[in-house]
C-alpha positions in Angstrom: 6.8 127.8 -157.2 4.8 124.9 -156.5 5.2 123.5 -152.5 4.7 119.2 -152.6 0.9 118.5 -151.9 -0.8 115.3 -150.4 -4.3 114.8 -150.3 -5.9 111.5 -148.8 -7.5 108.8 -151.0 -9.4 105.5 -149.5 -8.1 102.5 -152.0 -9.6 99.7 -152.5 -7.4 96.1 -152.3 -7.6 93.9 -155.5 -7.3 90.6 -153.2 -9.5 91.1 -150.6 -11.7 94.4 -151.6 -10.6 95.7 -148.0 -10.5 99.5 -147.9 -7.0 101.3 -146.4 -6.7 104.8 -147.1 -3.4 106.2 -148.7 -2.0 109.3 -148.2 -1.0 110.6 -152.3 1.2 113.1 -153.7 -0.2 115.3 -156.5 3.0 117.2 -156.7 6.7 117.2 -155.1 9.2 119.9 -155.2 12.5 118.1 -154.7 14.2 121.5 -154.0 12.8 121.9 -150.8 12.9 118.1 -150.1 15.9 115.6 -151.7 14.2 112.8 -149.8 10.8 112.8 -152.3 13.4 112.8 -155.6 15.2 109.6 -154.5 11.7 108.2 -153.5 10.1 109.4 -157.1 13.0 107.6 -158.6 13.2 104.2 -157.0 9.5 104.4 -156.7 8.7 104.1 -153.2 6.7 107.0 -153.2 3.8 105.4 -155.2 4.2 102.1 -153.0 0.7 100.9 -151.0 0.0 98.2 -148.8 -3.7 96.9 -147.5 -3.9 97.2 -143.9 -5.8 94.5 -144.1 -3.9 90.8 -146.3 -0.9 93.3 -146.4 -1.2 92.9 -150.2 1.4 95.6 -151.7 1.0 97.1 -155.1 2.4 100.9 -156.9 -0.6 103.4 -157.7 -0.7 104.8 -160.4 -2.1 108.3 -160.6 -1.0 112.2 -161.7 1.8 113.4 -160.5 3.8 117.0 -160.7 7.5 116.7 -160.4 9.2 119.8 -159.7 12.8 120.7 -159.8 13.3 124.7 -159.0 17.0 124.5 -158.9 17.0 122.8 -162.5 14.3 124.5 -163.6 12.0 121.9 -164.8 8.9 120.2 -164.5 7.6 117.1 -165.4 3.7 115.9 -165.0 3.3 112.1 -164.9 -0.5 111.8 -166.0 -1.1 107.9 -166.8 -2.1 106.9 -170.4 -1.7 110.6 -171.7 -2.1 111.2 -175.5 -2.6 115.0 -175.8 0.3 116.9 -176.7 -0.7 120.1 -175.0 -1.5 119.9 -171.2 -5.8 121.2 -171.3 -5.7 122.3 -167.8 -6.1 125.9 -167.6 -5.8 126.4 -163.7 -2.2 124.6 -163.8 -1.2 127.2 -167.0 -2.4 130.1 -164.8 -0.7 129.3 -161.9 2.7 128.5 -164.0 2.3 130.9 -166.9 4.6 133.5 -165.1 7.7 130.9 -164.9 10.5 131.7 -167.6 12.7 129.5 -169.3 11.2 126.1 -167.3 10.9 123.0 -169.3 7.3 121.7 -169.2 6.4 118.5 -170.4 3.8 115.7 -169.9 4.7 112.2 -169.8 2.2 109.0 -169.8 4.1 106.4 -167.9 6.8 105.6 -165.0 9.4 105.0 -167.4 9.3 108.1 -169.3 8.9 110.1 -166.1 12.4 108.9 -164.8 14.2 109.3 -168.4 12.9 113.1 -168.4 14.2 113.6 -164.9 17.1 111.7 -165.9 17.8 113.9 -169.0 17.0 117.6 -167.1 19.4 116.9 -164.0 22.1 115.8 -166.8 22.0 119.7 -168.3 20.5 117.8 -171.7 17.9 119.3 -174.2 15.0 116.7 -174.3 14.0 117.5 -177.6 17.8 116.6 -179.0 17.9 113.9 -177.4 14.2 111.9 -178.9 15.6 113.1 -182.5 19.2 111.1 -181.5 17.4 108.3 -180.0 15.3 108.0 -183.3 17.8 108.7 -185.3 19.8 105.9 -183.5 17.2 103.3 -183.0 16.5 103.3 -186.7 20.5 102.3 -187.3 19.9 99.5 -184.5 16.8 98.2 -186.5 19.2 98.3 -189.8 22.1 96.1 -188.1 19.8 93.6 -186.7 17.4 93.5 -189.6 14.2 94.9 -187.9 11.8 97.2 -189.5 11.6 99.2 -186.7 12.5 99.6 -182.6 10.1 101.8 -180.9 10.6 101.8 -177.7 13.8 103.1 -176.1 15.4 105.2 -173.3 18.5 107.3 -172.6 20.5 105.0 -170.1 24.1 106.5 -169.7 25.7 110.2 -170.3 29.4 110.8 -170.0 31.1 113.8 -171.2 34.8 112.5 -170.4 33.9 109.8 -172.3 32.3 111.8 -175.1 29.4 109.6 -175.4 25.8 108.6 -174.6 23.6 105.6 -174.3 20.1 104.2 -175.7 18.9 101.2 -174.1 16.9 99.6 -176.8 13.8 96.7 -176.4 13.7 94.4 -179.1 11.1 91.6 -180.5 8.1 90.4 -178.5 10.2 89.4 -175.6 11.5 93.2 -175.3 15.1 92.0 -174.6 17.0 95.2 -174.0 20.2 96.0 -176.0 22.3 98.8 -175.2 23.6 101.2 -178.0 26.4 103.9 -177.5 26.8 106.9 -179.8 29.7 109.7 -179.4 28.2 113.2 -178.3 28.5 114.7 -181.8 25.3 112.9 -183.0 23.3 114.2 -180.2 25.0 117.9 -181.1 23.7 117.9 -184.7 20.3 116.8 -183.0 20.7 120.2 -181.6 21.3 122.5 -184.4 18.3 120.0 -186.2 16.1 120.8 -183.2 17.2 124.6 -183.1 16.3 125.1 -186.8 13.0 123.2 -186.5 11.0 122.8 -182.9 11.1 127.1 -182.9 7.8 127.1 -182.1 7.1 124.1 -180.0 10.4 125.8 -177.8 8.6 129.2 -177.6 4.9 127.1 -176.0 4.9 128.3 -172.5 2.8 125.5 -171.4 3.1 121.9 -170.7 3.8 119.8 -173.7 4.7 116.0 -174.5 8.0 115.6 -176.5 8.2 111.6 -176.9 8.9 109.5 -180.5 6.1 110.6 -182.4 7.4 114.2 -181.8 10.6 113.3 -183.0 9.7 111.5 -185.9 8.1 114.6 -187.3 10.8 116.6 -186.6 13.3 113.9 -188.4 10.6 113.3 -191.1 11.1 117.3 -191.8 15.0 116.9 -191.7 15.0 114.0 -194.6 12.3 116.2 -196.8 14.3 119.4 -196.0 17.8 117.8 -197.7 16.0 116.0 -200.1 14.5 119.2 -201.4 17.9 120.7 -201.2 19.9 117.9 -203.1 16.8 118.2 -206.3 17.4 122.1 -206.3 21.2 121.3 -206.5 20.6 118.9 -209.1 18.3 121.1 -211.2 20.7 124.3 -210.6 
């Protein structure tokens, strides 16, 4: 499994042009080092100052997050539309590891949520189609015609329930929407019956809304289809 990696990188300051060089890591393992999770997650680990007008900023740049105890893996790469990972010497070097979730995420907020959703023993894919699936009944209730950007914020099983936080309207005021842990079960059995393939790709993959909104989009046609053929019978 893969061992945390730094490499050094000179970086140039956007206030004075001064040149400090930063020391980068291109992948952690948080098995082997608890330290770099809590640092990934609070997001000290991408912090950088100029040695020279101690201007501080967060670099942005790939990163592979590896869990070996929870058996996943998550590759921030910034701006990332693909939903395959095209990087052949990273599928060699992981194409032996079984039953590892793989995926690809484009930004900081995403990253966490993924780590967020692994550590918590949850199916990513369940939960997009339940945070879809819920966002669209926020939109309903406030009159929207759509929320699109959202994040899994809360999980308690004694309390049989789980939490979206929402962003809403131009101002991306966040609103915070509960649903009971049945909903995100019949995302399962939805999931189960319809990402087969995408569960079977070995490789890296992104699973973010637009996946999800295929997957629900087959769901709707799928009981439509069923409730004509009923009809017609």
């Amino acid at each position: 499994m893969a061992e945390s990696n730094i490499i050094k990188k000179r970086v140039v300051c956007p206030k004075c042009d001064s040149s400090t060089e930063a020391a980068l890591y291109t992948s952690i393992n948080v098995t082997n080092n608890s330290e770099l999770r809590k640092q990934a997650l609070d997001e000290s680990l991408f912090k950088w100052k100029c040695h020279s007008c101690g201007h501080e900023a967060r670099l942005t740049y790939p990163i592979l997050y590896n869990d070996m105890k929870k058996r996943f893996m998550v590759y921030l790469i910034p701006r990332i539309e693909h939903f395959q990972l095209a990087d052949k010497a990273l599928e060699e070097e992981f194409k032996t590891l079984k039953h590892i979730n793989k995926r690809i995420v484009p930004d900081f907020n995403t990253f966490k949520e993924k780590i967020f959703i692994f550590e918590s023993g949850l199916d990513d894919m369940s939960v997009e189609l339940t945070k879809l699936a819920i966002s669209e009944a926020v939109a309903r209730k406030l009159s929207l015609p759509e929320i699109k950007e959202g994040y899994l914020s809360m999980y308690n099983t004694e309390n049989n329930t789980m939490g979206f936080t929402y962003f809403i309207g131009d101002t991306r005021e966040p609103y915070v929407q509960s649903a009971r842990l049945e909903i995100y079960g019949k995302s399962v059995s939805v999931v189960n019956e319809l990402a087969v393939k995408d569960k079977k790709l070995k490789g890296f993959i992104r699973v973010d809304r637009e996946w999800a909104e295929n997957i629900l989009y087959r769901y709707k046609r799928g009981r439509q289809v069923a409730r004509q053929n009923k009809e017609e019978s």
